[in-house]
N, C-alpha and C positions, 0 to 999 in steps of 0.2 A: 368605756369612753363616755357612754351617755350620762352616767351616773355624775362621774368628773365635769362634765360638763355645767351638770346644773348644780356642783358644789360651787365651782367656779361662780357661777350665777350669783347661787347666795351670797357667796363673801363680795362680789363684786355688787350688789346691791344693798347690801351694808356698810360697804364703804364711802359708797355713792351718797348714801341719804346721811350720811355722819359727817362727811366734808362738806355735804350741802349747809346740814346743821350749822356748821361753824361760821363759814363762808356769809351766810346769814346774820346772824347775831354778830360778829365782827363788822360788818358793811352798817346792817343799823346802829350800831352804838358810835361808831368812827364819820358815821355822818348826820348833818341837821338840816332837812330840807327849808327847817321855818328861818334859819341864821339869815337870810337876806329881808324877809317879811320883818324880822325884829328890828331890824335897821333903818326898815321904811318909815317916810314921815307922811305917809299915807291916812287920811281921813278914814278908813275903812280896812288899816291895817289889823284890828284886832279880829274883826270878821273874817277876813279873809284867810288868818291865821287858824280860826276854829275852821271855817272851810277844809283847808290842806287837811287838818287835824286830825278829822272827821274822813277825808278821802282816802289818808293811807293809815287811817288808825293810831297815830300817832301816843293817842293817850295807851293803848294796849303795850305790857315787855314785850320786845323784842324774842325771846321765846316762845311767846302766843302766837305772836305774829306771824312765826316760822311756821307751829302747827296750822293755821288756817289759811295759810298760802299751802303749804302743802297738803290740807285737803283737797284743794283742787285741782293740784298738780296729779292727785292718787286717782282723781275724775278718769284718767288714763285709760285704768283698764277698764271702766267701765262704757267707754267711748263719749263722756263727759269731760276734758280736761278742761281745766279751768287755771293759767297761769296769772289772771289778773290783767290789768291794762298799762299803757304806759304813763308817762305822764301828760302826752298828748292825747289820751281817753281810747287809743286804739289798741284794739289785744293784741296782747304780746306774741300769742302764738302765730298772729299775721303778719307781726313785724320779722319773728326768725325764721320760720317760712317762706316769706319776699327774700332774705339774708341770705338763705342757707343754700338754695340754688348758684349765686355767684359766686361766694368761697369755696365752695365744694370745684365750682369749673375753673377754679384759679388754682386750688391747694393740687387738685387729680393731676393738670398737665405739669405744675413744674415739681412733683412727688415722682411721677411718671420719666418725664427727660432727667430731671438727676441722677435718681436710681439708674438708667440704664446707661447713661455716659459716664459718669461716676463711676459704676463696677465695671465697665468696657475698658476707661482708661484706665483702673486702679489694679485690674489682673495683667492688663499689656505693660506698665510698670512693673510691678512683678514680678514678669518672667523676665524683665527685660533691667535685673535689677541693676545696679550701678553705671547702666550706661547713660549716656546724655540723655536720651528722655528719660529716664527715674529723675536726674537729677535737675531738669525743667519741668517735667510734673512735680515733684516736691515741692519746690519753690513758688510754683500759679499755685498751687492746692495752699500752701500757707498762706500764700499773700492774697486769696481769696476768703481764710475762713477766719481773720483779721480786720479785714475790713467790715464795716457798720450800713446793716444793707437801707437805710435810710440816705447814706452818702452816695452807694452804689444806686441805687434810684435814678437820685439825683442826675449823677452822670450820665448816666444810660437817657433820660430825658434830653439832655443838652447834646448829647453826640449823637445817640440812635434815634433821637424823633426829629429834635430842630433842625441840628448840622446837615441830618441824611433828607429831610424832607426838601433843604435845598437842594442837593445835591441830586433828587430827582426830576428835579425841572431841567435838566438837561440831560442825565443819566448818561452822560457821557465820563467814563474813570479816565483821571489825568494818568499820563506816564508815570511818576513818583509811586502813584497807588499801585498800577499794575506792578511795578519793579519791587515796592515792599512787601507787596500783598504775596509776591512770588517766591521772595528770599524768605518769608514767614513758612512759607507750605513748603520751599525745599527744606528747612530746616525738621521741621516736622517730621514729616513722612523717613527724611534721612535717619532721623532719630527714632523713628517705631523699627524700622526693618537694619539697621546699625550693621554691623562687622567691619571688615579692615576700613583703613584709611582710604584707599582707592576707593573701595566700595562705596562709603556712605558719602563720596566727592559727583561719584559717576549718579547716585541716586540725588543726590541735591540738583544736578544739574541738569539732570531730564525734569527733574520734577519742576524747577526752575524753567524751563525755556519752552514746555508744556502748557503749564499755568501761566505764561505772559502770552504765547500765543491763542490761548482759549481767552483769558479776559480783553486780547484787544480783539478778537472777533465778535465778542459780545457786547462790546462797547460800539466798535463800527456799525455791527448792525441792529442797533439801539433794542437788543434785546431786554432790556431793561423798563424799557416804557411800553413794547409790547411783548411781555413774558408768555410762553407758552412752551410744553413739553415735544409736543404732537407724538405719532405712533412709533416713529423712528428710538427716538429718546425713550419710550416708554419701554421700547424694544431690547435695548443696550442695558437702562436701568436692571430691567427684568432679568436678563440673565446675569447681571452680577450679584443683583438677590441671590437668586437662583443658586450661584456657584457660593454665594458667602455663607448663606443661611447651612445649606448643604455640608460646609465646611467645618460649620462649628457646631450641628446637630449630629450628624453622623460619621463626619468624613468624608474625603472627594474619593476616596479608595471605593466607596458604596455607588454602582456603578445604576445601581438601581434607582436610589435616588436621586442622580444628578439627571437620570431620563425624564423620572417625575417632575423637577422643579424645574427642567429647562419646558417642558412640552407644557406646563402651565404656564411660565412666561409667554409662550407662545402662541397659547390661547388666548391670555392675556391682552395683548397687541391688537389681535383678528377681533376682539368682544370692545375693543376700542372704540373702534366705529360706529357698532350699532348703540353702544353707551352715551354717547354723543347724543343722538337723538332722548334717548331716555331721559336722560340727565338733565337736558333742554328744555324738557315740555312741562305740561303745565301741572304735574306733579312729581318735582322732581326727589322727593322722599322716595315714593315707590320704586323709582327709576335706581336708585341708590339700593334699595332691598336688592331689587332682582340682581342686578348686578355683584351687589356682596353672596347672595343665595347661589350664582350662577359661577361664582370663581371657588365658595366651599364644594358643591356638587365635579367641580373639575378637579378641583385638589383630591377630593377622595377618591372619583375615576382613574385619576392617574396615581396612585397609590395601588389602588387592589390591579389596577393593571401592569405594571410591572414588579409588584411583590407579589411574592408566593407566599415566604413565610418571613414572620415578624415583621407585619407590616407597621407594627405602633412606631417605631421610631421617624417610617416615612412618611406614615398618616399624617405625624406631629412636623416633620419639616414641610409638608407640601402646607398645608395648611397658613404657618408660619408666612409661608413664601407669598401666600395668593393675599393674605392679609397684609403684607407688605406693598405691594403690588395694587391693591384696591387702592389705598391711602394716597399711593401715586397718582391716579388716576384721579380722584380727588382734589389734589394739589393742583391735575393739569384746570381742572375743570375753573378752579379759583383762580388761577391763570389766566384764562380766558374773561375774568369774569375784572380784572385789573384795572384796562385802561376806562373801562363806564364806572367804574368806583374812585378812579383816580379824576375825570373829569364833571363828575358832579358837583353839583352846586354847593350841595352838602360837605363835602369835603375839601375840594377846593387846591389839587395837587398835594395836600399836606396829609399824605396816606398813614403815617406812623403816629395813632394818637397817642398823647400825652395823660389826657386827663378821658374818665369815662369811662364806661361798660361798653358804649356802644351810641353810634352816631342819632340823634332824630332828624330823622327824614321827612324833609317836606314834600318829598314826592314820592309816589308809587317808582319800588326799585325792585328788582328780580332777586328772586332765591340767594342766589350764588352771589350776588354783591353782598345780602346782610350777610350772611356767611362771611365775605372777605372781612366782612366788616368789622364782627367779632373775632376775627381771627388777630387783625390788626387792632384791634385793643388790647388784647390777650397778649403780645407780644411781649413787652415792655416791662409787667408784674410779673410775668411766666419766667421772665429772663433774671430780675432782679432777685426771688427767689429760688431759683434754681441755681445760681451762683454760688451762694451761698452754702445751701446743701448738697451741692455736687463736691464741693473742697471737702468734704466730712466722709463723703459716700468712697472718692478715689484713697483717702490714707485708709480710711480703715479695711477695705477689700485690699489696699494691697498689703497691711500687716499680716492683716490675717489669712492670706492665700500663702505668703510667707512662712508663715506658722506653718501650715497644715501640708505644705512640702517641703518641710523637715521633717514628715512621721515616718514612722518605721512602714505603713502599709503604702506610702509613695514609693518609699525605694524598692520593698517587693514587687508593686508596678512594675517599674523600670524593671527589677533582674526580669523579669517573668519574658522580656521583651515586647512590653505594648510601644504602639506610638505615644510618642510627647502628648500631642494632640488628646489622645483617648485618655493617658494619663493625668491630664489638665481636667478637660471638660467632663470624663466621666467620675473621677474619682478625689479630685485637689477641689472643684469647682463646687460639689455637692456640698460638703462638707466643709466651704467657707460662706454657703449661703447658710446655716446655721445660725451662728454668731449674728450675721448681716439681718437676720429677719429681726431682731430686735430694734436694731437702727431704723429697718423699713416702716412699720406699723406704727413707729416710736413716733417717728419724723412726720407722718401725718398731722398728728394732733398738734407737732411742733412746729409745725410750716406755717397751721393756722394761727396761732401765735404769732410768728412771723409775719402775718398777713395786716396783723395791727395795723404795723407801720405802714406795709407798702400800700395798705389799699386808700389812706390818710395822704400820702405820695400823690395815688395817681387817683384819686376822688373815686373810688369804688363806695360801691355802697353795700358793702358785705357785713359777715358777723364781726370782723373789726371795727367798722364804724359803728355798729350797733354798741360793742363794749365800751368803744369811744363815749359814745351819746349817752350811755346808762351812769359811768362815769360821774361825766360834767355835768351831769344834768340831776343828781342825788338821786336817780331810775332805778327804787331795788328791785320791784318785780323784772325789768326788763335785763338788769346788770342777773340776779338770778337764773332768768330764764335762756341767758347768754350763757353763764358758765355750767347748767345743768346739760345746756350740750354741747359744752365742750368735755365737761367730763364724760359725759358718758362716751364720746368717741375713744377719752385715752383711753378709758376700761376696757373699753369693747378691743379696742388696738391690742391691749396687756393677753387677753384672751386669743385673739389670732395669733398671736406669739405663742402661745402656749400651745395652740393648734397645730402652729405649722411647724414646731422641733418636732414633736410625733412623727410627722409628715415628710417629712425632710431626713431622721434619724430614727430608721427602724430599731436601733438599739435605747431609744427613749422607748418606757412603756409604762406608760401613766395607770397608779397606780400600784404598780410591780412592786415598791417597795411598804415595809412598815413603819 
């Protein structure tokens, strides 16, 4: 494996510095920084012309040029790099650097919520094939991965930030919203759990009369303007973790682990309290360690304490559970941290921004507000790109779950008499993350792409503005020093692919063949 490894390397740093090559000498011959100078009817035009000249070497081929931009670039291993500057005389490596932080926390979350709503909803289609939801998932899944996420921006700006920022100055939901928002979730929900006519009428209609009774309590009691979970809520959440995670790690049949994931919820609740304070005071990072430290030390207690043997699979669901459950607690925390975010100066009731990474603050504000803060930036890009490649993530997980239960070792499953269940998750589910991890590691590199546009949308200042700016601006070293990492992430991505069939398909064994 090691060996492969660093073959892998070589060709992938061969190919790296030969696309770079190109990439190079294409951009200088296809551009002329002096074409505006030449036009000038500037007294000091021909000066200023040798100037530029002289800066970016102009008189030297475009081949030369590659090599001594790339000498510096090779500065690398030495711990010398040297990418050259922009054309605002600031190094490039401090411009991608400042960049690489923001797309990286924009491409992670909505890579992150696609992938996992994406294959959630694309196996529960599925299984669930020709019923009304396959044929309402198909239909959102098409007419999402159709539409131009520069449009979808758009909208999501004028209905999720402007329309709903009004709409929180009173945060009161009129009746029409309760009554659609309700006949929307009875349909749903009727549609995932399906069978007779009766049935999916009886299930529309609790979930209908459920869902109008929870949103007008939520609206009476303007839960909306002060949001909060508190212990109770945390309590409920907790153990439907608890029962879900359980459910689809090992089964509810495993009577062991549903002791472990309920008695961490339950710790969970009780460690509530004193979180509170932690998470309050005046460092509330550490307060976060402990807490995340104090829920993995529970999860693993509650593992070797009701497993005897094969604990790995409830090691891995308590875990699962407590990590779920932290995130909550978190959430309540931002929660709380709401209405002083929502009445500052700074913001101004107008919580869902539009444009921006993040608010500047004229005044001293606490933790958990800039937290909400960037969170509420983050919404908006997060949502716009993850729209998009969740409609790609649901068709292909459910083609190919599809596929992979038509094989002849599914239907041995079944004779054998395992559960649905065991037969899904253990055996249908492994082996359609296969195929999927190429989409996964692919789609990183492609979201950042994607981020072009959105971060152009919502004024980010990420590696899209930067390609933007390198662009417009005839910036080779900087339009360079943009797509040297961007390649290198696909490469790198091409190579976790290859990692993770190994990984994934003990019958892959690299190398095995001649």
């Amino acid at each position: 494996m090691f060996a492969y490894i660093l073959r892998r390397l070589g060709a992938l740093i061969v190919i790296l510095f030969g696309s770079s090559f190109l990439l190079y000498n294409l951009s200088a011959i296809s551009t002329d920084p002096l074409a505006d100078l030449r036009l000038s009817d500037a007294q000091n035009r021909d000066y200023l012309i040798q100037a530029l000249t002289r800066e970016l070497r102009l008189d030297l081929p475009p081949p030369l040029r590659y090599f001594i931009w790339l000498r510096g670039v090779l500065g690398l291993f030495v711990g010398n790099p040297n990418f050259g500057l922009t054309r605002e005389q600031q190094p490039v490596v401090e411009a991608i650097v400042g960049a690489i932080p923001t797309t990286i926390r924009l491409v992670a979350v909505a890579t992150i919520v696609a992938i996992v709503l994406g294959i959630a909803l694309g196996i529960t289609s599925a299984l669930r094939q020709y019923s009304r939801f396959d044929y309402g998932m198909t239909f959102f899944a098409f007419l999402l991965f159709s539409l131009p996420i520069f449009w979808v921006a758009v909208l999501l700006k004028q209905y999720l930030a402007i329309d709903f920022n009004d709409f929180l100055v009173s945060a009161k939901i009129p009746p029409p919203w309760i009554v659609g928002f309700s006949i929307a979730t009875g349909f749903f929900w009727a549609a995932i759990i399906s069978g007779s006519r009766k049935r999916v009428l009886l299930i529309f209609s609790s979930v209908f009369v459920a869902n109008s009774i929870f949103l007008t309590l939520i609206s009476a009691s303007e839960w909306l303007s002060y949001p909060r979970l508190g212990p109770f809520a945390i309590f409920i959440f907790g153990i439907g973790i608890a029962i879900g995670v359980t459910y689809l790690s090992v089964g509810l049949s495993d009577r062991n682990a549903i002791k472990s994931t309920l008695l961490i919820a339950l710790v969970a609740t009780i460690l509530y309290f004193p979180a509170q304070s932690l998470l309050d005071s005046n460092r509330p990072r550490v307060g976060i360690v402990i807490l995340l430290v104090t829920l993995m030390i529970t999860a693993l207690s509650a593992s070797f304490l009701f497993a005897r043997i094969d604990r790995g699979p409830i090691v891995r669901t308590s875990i699962i559970t407590s990590l779920l459950i932290f995130i909550l607690i978190l959430i309540d925390q931002m929660m709380q941290a709401w209405r002083p975010f929502v009445e500052s100066d700074d913001v101004n009731y107008r919580p869902v921004a539009t444009i921006g990474q993040s608010t500047i603050w004229l005044t001293e504000v606490s933790f958990w507000v800039r937290v909400l803060d960037f969170a509420m930036h983050l919404v908006l890009p997060t949502l716009a790109l993850t729209l998009i490649s969740f409609a790609g993530y649901v068709r292909f997980s459910r083609g190919t779950l599809l596929d992979v239960l038509n094989q002849d070792y599914i239907r041995t499953a079944r004779a054998k008499g395992l559960t649905e269940r065991t037969v899904v998750m253990r055996h249908a589910f492994r082996n359609t993350m296969i195929p999927m991890t190429t989409i996964m590691v692919g789609d990183v590199a492609g979201i950042v792409g994607g981020a072009i546009i959105t971060e152009r949308v919502f004024a980010w200042q990420g590696m899209g503005t930067l390609f933007n700016k390198a662009i417009n601006s005839f910036d080779l070293n900087l339009l360079m020093g943009v797509i040297l990492f961007l390649s290198t992430l696909a490469i790198l991505a091409n190579l976790i692919a290859d990692l993770l069939y190994s990984a994934l398909d003990p019958r892959i064994r690299v190398g095995a063949g001649k």
